[in-house]
N, CA, C and O atoms as a GROMACS GRO file, in nm:
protein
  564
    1UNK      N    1   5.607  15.178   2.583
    1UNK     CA    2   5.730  15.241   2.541
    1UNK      C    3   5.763  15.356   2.636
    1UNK      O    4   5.677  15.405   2.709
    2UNK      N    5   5.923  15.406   2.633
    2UNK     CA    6   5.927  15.485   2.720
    2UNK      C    7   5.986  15.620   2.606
    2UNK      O    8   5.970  15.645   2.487
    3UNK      N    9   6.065  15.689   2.728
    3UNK     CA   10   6.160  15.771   2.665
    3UNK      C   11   6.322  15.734   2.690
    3UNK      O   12   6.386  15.722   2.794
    4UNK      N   13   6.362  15.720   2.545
    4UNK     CA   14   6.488  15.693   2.548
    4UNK      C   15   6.583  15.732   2.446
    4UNK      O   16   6.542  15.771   2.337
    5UNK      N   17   6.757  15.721   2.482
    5UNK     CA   18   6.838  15.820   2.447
    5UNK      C   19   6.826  15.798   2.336
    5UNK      O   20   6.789  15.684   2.307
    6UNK      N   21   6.857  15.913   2.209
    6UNK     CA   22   6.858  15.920   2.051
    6UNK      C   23   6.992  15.801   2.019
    6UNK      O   24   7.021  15.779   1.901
    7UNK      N   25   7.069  15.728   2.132
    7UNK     CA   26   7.134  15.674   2.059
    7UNK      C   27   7.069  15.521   2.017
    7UNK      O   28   7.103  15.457   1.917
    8UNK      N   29   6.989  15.486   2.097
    8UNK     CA   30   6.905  15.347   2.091
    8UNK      C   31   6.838  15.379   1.987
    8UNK      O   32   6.832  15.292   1.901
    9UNK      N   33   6.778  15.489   1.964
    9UNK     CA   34   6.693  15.509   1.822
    9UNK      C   35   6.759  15.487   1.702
    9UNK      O   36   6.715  15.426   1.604
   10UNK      N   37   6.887  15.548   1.717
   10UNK     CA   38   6.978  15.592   1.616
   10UNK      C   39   7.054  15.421   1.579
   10UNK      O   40   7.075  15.372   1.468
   11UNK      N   41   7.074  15.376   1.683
   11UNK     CA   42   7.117  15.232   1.652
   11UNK      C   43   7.020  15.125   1.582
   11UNK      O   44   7.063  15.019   1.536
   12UNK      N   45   6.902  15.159   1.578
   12UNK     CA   46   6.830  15.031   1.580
   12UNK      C   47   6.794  15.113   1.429
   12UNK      O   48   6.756  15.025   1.352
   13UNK      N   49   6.792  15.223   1.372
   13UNK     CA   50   6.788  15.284   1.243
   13UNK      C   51   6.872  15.213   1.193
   13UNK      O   52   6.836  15.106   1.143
   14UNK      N   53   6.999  15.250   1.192
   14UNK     CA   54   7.132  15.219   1.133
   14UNK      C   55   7.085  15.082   1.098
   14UNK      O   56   7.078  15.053   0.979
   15UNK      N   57   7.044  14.978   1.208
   15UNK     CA   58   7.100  14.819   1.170
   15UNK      C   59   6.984  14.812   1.093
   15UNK      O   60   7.001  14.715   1.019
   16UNK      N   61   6.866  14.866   1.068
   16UNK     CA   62   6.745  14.836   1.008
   16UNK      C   63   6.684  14.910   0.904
   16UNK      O   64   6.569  14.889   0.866
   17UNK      N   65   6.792  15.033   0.836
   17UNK     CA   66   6.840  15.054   0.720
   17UNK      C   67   6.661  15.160   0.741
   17UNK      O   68   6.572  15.149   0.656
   18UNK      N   69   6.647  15.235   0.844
   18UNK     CA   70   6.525  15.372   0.838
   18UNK      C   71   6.583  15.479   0.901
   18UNK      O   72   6.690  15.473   0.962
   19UNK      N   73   6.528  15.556   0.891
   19UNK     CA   74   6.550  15.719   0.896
   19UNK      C   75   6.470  15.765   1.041
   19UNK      O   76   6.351  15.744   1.065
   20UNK      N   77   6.562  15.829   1.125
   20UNK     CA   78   6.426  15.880   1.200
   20UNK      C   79   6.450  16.001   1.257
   20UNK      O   80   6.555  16.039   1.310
   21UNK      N   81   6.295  16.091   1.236
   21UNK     CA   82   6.285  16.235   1.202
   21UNK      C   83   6.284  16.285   1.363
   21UNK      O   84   6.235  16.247   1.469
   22UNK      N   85   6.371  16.392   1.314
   22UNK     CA   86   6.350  16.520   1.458
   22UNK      C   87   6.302  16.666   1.443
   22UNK      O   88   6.332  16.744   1.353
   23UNK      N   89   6.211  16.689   1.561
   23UNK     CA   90   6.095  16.783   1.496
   23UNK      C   91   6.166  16.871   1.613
   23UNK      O   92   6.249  16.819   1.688
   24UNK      N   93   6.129  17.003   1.624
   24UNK     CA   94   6.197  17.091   1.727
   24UNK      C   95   6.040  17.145   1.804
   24UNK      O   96   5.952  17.217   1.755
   25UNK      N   97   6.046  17.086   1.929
   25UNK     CA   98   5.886  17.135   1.960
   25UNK      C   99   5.906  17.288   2.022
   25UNK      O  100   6.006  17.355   2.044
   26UNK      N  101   5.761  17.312   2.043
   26UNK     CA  102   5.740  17.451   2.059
   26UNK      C  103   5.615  17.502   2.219
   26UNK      O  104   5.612  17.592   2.302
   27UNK      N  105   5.527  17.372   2.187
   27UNK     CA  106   5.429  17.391   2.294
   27UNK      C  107   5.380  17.235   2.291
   27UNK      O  108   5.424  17.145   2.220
   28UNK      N  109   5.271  17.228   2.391
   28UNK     CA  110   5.212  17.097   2.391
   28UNK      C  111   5.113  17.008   2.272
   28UNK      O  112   5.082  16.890   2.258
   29UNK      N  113   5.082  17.150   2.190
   29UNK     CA  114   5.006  17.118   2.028
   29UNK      C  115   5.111  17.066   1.962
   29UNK      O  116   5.091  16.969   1.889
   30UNK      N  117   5.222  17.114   1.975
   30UNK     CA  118   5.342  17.062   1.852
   30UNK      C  119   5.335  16.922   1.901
   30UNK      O  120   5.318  16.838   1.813
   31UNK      N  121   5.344  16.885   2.007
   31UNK     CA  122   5.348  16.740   2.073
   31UNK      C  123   5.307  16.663   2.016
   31UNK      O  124   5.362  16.575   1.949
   32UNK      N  125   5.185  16.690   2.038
   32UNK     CA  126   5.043  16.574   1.971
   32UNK      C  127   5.003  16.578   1.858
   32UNK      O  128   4.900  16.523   1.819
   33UNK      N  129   5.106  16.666   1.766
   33UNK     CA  130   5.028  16.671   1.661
   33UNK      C  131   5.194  16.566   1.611
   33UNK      O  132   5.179  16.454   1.564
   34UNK      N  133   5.288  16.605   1.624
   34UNK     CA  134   5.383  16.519   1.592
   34UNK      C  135   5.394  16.415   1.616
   34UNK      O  136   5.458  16.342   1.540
   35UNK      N  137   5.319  16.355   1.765
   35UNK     CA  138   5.306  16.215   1.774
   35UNK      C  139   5.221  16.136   1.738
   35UNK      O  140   5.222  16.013   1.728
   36UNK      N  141   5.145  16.211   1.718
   36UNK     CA  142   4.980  16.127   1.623
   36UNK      C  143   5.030  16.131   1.478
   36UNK      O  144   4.970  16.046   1.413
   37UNK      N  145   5.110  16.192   1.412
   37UNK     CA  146   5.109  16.186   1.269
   37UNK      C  147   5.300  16.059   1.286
   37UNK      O  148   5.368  16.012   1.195
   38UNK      N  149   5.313  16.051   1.382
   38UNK     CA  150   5.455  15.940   1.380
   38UNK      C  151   5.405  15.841   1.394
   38UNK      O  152   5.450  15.742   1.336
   39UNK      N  153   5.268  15.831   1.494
   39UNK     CA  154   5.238  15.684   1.553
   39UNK      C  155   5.137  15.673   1.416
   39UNK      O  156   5.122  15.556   1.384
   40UNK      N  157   5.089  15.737   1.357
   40UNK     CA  158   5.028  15.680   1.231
   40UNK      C  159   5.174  15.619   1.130
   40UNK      O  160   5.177  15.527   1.049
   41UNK      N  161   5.257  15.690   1.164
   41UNK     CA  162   5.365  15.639   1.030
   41UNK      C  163   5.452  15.500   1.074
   41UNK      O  164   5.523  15.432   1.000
   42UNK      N  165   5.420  15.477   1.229
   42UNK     CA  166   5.475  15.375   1.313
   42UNK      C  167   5.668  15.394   1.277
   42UNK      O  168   5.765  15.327   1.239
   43UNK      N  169   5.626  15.552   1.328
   43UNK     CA  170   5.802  15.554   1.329
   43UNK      C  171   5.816  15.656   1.433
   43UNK      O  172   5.734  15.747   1.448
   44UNK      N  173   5.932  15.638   1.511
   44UNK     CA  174   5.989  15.638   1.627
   44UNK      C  175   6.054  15.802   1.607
   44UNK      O  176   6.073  15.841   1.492
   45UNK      N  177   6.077  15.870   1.695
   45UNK     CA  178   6.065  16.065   1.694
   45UNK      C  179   6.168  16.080   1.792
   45UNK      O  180   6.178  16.014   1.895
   46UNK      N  181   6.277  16.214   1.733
   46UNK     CA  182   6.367  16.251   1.873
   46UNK      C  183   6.252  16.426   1.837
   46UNK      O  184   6.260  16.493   1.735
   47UNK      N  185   6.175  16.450   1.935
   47UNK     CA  186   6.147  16.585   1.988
   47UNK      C  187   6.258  16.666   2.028
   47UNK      O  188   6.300  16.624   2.136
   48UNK      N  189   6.314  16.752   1.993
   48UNK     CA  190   6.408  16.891   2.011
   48UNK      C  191   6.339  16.963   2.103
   48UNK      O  192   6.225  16.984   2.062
   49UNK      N  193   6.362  17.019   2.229
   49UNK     CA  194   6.344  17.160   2.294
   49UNK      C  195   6.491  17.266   2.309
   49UNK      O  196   6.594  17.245   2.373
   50UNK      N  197   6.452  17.389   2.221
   50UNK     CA  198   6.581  17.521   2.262
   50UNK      C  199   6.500  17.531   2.432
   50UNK      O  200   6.400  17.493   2.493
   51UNK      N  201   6.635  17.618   2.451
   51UNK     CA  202   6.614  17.695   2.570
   51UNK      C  203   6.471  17.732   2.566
   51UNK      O  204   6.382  17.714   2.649
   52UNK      N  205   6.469  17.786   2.457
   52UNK     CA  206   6.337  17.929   2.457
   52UNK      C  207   6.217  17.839   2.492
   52UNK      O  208   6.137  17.869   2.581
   53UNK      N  209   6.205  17.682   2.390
   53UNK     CA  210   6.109  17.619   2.449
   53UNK      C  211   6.066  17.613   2.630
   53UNK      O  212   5.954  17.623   2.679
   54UNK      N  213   6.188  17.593   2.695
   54UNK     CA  214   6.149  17.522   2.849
   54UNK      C  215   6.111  17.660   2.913
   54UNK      O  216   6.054  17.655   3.022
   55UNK      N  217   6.140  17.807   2.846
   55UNK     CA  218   6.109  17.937   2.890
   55UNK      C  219   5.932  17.903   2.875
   55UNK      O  220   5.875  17.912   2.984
   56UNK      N  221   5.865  17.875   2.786
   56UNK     CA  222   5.662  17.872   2.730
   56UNK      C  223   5.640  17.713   2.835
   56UNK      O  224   5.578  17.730   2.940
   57UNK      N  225   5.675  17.612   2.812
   57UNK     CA  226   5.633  17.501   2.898
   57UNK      C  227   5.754  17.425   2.943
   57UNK      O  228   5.848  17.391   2.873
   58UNK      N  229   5.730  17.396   3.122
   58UNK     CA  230   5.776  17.355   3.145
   58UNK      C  231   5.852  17.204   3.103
   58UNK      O  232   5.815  17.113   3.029
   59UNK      N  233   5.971  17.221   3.184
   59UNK     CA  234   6.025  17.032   3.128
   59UNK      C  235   5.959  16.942   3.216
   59UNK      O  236   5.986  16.824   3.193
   60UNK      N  237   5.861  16.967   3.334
   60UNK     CA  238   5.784  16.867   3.400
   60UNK      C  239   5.687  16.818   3.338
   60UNK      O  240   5.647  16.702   3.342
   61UNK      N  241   5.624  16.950   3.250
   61UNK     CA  242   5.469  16.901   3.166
   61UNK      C  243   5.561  16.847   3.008
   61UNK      O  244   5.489  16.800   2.919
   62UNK      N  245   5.675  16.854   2.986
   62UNK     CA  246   5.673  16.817   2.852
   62UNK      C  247   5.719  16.681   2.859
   62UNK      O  248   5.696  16.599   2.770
   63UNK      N  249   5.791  16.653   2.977
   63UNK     CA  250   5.813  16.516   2.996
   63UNK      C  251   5.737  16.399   3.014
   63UNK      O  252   5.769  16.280   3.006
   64UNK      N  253   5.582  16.480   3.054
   64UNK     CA  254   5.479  16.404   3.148
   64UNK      C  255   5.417  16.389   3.008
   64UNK      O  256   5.359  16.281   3.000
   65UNK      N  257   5.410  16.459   2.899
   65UNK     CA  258   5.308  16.484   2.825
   65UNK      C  259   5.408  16.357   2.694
   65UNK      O  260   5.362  16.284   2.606
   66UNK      N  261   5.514  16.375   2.727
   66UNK     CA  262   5.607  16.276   2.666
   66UNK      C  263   5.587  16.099   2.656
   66UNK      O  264   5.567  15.997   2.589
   67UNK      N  265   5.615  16.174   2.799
   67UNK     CA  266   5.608  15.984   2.886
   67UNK      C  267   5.443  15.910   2.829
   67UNK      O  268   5.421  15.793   2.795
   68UNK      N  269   5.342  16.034   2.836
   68UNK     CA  270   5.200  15.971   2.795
   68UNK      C  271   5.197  15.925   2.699
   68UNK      O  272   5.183  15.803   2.693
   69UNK      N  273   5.209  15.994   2.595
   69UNK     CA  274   5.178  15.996   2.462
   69UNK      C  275   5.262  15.869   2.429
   69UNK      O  276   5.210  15.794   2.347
   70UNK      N  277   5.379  15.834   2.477
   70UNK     CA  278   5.465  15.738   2.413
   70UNK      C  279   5.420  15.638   2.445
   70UNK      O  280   5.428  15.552   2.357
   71UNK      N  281   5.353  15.592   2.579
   71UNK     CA  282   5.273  15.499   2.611
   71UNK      C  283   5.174  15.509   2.562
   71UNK      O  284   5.209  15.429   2.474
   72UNK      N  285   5.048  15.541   2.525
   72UNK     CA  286   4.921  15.597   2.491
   72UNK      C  287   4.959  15.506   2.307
   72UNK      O  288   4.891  15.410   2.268
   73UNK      N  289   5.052  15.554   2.243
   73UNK     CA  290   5.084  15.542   2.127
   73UNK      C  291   5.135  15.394   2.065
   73UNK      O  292   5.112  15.335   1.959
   74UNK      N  293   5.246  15.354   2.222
   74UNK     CA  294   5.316  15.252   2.184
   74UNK      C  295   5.460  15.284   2.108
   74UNK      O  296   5.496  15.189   2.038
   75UNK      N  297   5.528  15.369   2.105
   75UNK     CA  298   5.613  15.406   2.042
   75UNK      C  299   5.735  15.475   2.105
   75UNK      O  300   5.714  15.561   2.190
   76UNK      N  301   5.853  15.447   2.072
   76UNK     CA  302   5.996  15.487   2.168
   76UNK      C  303   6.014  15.627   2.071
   76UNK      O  304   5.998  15.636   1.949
   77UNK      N  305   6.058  15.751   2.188
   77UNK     CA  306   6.063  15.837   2.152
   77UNK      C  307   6.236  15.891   2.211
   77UNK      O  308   6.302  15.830   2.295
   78UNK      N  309   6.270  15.992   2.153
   78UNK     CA  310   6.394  16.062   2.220
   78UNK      C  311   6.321  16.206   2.283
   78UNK      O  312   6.224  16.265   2.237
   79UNK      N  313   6.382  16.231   2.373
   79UNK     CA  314   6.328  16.420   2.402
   79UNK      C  315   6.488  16.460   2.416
   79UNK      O  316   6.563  16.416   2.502
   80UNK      N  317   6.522  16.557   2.310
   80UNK     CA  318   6.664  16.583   2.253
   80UNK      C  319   6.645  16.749   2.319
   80UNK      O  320   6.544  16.818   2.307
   81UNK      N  321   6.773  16.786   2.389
   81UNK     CA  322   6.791  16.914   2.507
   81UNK      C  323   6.849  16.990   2.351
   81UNK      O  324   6.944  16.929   2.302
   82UNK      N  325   6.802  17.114   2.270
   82UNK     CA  326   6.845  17.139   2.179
   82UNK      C  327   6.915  17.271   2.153
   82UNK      O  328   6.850  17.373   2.129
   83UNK      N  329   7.064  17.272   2.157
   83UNK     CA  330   7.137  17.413   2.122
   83UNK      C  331   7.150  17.451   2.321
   83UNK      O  332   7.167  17.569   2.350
   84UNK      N  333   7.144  17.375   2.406
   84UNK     CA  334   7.168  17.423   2.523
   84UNK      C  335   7.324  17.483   2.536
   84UNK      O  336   7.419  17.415   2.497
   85UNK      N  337   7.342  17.608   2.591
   85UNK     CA  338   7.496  17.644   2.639
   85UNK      C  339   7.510  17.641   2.787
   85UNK      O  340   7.590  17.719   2.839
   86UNK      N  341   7.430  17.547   2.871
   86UNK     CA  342   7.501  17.571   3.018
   86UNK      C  343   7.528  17.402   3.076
   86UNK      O  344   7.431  17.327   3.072
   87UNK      N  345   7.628  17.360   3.116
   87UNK     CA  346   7.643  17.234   3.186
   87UNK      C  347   7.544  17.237   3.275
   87UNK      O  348   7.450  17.164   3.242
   88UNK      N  349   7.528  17.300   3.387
   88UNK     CA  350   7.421  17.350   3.488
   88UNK      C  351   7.288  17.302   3.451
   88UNK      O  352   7.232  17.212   3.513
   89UNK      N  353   7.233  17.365   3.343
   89UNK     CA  354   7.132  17.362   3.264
   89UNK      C  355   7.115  17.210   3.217
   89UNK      O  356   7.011  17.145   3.231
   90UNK      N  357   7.231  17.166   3.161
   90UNK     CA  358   7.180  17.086   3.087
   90UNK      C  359   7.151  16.939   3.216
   90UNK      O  360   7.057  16.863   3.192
   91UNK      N  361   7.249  16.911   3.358
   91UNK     CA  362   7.327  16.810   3.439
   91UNK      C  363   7.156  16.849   3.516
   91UNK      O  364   7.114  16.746   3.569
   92UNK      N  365   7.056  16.967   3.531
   92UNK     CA  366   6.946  16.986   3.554
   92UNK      C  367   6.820  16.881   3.481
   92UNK      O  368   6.748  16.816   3.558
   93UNK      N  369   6.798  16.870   3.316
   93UNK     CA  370   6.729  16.849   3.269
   93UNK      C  371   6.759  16.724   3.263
   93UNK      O  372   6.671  16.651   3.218
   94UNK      N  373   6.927  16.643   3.316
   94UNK     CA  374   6.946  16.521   3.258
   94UNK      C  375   6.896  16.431   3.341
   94UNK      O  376   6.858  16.317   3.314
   95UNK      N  377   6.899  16.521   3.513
   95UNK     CA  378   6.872  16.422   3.620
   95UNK      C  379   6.695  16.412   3.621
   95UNK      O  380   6.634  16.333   3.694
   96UNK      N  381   6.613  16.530   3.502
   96UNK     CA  382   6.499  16.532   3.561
   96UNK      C  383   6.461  16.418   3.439
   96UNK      O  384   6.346  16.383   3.468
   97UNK      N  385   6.511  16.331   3.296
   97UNK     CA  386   6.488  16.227   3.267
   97UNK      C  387   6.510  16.223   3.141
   97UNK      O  388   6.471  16.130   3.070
   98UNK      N  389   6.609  16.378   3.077
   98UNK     CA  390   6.596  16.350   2.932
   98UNK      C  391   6.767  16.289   2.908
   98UNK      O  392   6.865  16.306   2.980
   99UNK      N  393   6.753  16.220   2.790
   99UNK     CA  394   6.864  16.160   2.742
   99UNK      C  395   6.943  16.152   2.654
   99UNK      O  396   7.002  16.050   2.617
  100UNK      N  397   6.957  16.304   2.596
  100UNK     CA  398   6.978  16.348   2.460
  100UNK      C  399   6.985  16.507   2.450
  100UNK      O  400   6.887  16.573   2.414
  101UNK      N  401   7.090  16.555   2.479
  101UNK     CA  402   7.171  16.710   2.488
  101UNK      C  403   7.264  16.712   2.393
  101UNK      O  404   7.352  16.629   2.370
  102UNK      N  405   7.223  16.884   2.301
  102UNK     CA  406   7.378  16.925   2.225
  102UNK      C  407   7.412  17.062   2.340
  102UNK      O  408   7.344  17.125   2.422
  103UNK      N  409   7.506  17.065   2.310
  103UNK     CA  410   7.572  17.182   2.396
  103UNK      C  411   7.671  17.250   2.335
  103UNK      O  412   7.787  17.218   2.309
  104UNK      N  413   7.585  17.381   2.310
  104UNK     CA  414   7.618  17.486   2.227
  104UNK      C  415   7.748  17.578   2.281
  104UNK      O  416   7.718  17.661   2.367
  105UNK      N  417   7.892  17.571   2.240
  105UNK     CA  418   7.947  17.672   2.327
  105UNK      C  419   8.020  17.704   2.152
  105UNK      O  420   8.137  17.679   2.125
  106UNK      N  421   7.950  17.744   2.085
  106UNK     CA  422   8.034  17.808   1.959
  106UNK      C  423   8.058  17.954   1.950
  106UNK      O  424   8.127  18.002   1.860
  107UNK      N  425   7.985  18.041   2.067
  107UNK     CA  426   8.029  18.118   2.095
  107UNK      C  427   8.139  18.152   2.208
  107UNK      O  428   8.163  18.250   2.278
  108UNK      N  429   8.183  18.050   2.196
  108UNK     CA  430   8.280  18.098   2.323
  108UNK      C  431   8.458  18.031   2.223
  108UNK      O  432   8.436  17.938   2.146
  109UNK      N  433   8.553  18.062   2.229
  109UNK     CA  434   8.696  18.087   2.161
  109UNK      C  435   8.695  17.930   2.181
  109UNK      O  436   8.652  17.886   2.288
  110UNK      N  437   8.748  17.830   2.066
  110UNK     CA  438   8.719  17.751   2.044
  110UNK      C  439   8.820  17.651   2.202
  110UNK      O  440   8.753  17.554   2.236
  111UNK      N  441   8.920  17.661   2.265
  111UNK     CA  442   8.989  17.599   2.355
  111UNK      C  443   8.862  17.568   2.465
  111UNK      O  444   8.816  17.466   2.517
  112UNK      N  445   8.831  17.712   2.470
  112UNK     CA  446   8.784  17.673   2.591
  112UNK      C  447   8.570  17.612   2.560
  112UNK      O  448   8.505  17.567   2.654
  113UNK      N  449   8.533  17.622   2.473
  113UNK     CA  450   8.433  17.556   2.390
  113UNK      C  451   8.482  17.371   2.406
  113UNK      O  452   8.406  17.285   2.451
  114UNK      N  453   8.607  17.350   2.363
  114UNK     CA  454   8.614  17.234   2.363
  114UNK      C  455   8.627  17.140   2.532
  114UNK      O  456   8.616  17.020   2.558
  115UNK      N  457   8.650  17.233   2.600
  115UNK     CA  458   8.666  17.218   2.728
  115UNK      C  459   8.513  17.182   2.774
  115UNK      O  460   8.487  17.073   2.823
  116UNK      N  461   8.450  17.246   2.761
  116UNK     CA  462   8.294  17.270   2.786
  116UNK      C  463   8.233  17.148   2.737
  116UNK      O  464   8.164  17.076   2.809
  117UNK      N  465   8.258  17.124   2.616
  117UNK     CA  466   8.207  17.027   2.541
  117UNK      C  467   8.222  16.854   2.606
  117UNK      O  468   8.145  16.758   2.601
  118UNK      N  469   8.389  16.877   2.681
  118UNK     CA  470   8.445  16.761   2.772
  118UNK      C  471   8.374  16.742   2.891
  118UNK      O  472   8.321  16.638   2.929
  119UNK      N  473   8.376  16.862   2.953
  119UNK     CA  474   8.277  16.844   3.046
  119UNK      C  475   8.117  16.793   3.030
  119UNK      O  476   8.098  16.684   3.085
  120UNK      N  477   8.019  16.841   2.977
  120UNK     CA  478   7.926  16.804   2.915
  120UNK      C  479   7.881  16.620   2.886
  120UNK      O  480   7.792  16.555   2.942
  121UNK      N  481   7.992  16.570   2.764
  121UNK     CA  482   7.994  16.456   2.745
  121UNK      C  483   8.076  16.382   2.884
  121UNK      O  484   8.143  16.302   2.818
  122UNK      N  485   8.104  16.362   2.989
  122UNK     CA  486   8.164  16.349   3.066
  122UNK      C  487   8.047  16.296   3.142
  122UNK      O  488   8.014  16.181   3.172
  123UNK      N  489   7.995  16.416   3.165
  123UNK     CA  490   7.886  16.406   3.235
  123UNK      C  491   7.769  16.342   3.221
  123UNK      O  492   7.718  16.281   3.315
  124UNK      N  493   7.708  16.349   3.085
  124UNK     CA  494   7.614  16.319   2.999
  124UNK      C  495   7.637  16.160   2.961
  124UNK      O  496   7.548  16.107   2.895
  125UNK      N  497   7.734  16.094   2.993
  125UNK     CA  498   7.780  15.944   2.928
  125UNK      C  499   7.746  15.830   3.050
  125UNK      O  500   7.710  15.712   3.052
  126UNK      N  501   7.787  15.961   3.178
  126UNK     CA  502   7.757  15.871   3.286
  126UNK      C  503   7.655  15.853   3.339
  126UNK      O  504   7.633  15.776   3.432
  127UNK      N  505   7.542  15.963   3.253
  127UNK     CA  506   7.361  15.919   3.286
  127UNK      C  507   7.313  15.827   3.154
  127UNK      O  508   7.195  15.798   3.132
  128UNK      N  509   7.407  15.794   3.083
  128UNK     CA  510   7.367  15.695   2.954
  128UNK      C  511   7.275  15.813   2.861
  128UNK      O  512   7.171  15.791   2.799
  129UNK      N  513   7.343  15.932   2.871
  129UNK     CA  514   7.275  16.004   2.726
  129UNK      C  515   7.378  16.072   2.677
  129UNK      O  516   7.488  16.116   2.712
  130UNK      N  517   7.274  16.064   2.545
  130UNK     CA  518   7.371  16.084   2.426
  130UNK      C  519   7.414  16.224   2.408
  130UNK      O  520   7.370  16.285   2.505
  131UNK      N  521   7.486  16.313   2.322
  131UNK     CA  522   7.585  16.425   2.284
  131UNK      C  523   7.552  16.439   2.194
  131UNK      O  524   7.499  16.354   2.122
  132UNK      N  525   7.582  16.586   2.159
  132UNK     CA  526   7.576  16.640   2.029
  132UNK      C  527   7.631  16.743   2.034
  132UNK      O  528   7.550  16.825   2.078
  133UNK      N  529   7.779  16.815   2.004
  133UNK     CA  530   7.814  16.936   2.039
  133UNK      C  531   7.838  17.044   1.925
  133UNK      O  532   7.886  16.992   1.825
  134UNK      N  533   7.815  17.194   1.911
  134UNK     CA  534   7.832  17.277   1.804
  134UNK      C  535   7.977  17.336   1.847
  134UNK      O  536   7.998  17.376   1.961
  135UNK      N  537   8.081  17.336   1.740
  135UNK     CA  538   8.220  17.412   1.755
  135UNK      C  539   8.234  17.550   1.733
  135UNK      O  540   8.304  17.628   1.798
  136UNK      N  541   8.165  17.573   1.639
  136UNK     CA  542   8.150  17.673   1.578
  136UNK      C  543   8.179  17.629   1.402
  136UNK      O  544   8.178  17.526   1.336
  137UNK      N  545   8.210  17.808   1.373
  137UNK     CA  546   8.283  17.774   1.229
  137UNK      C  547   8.385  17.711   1.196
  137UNK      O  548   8.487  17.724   1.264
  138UNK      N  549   8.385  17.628   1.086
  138UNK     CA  550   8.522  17.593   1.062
  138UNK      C  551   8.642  17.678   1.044
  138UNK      O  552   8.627  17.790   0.995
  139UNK      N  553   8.747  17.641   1.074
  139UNK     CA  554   8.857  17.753   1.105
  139UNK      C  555   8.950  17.758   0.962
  139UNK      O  556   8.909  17.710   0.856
  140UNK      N  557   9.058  17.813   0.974
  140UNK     CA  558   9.086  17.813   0.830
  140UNK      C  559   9.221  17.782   0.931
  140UNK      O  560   9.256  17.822   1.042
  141UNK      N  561   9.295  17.654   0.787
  141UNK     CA  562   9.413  17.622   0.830
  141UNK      C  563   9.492  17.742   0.775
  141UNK      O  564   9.614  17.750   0.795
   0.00000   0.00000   0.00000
């Protein structure tokens, strides 16, 4: 098995009527302890990294430690880019192999948030990964 986008996961849920859980990792223990208790449940994982994560371990060792375990296990995993606010950032992590970014611009005035958001999925569609974007609050009509 490899690593692949939350939407192949998310599709093959849907048609096969299961659920599948996303854990927000933290270090390389969160890893293995989440993939040993999935590959016991023989169910398939989107891993979350914030920013703050790729600040404690790198995205080379979490990818590598990714790519193992999913082989090692037998099991298709997502590695989901989580609450990112930079295109930069994210067009970085997409080319280095992940396939599954939200992109946070809810702090920024919603026009130009949605702009961001275009760009992003734009970008993100043409490496075959998936989106997830935050608007912010709902607005009041």
């Amino acid at each position: 098995m490899s690593i692949i986008s939350t939407k192949y996961l998310l599709q093959d849920a849907q048609a096969n009527g299961y659920a599948v859980p996303a854990f927000n990792i933290h270090n390389a223990e969160t890893i293995q302890a989440i993939l040993e208790v999935c590959s016991e449940m023989r169910s398939p994982v989107i891993l979350a990294g914030t920013p703050g994560t790729f600040k404690h371990i790198a995205l080379e060792e979490i990818y590598a430690l990714c790519s193992a375990y999913s082989m090692t296990y037998n099991m298709p995993l997502a590695l989901h880019l989580d609450h990112h606010e930079s295109l930069d950032d994210i067009r970085r992590k997409v080319h280095a192999g992940v396939r599954s970014a939200m992109i946070d611009g809810s702090h920024f005035p919603f026009a130009e948030n949605v702009k961001l958001v275009k760009s992003v999925v734009d970008f993100c569609h043409s490496q075959d990964c998936s989106v997830e974007a935050e608007t912010g609050p709902p607005r009041r009509c």
